[in-house]
N, C-alpha and C positions, 0 to 999 in steps of 0.2 A: 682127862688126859690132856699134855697140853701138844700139839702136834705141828708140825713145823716140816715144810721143804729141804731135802738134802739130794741135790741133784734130780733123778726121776723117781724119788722114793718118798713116803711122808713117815718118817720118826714120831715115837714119841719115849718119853722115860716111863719105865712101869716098877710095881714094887708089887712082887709075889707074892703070894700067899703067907710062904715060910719068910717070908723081909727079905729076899735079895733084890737088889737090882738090876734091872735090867731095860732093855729098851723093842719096841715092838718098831719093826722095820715092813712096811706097805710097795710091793712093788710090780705088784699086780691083783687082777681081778681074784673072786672066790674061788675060779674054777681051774687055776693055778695051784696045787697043792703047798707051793712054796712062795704063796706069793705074797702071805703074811706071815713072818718069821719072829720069833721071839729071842736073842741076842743077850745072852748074860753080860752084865755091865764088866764083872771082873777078870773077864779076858776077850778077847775079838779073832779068837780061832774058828775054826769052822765047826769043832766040836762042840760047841758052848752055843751054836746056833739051832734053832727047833723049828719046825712048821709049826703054826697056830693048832693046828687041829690035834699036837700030839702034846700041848704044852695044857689045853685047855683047863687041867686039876689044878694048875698052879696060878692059875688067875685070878682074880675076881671077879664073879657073875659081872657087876658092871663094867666094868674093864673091856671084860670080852664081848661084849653088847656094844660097846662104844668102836672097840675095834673092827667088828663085822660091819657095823653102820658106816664108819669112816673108808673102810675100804671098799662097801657100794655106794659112796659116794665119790670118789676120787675116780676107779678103777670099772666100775659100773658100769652096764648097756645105759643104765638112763638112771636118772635123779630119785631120789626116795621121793614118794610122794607125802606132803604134808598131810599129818593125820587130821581125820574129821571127828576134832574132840567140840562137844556144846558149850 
């Protein structure tokens, strides 16, 4: 994903499962229901807007891996810790 600053928020573009576009919006922690939002690219009404946790079928497993990790990392008590891979 490629992710980027828009005021107090971090954007990225996403492409759903079924190929639409859309954009994953970060503006708060995990324990925010709405604090990772998923934004259909073809309009920017509030209807076309999702919580992460209710868009989850339309993602892809990695997608939504990157999105949970980016938003404990941004939004987070504290930093991911570095895995202890040999």
């Amino acid at each position: 994903m490629d992710w980027s600053r828009q005021g107090g928020a971090v954007v990225s573009p996403a492409r759903l499962i079924d190929g639409r576009a859309a954009r994953v919006v970060l503006v708060a922690n995990r324990t925010n229901p709405k604090g990772a939002m998923i934004v259909l690219a073809d309009s920017a009404t509030a209807q076309n807007a999702f919580p992460l946790s209710s868009a989850l079928d339309s993602i892809h497993p990695n997608d939504a891996v990157d999105i949970l990790c980016m938003q404990e990392r941004i939004f987070g008590p504290t930093a991911l810790e570095a895995p202890d891979v040999p």
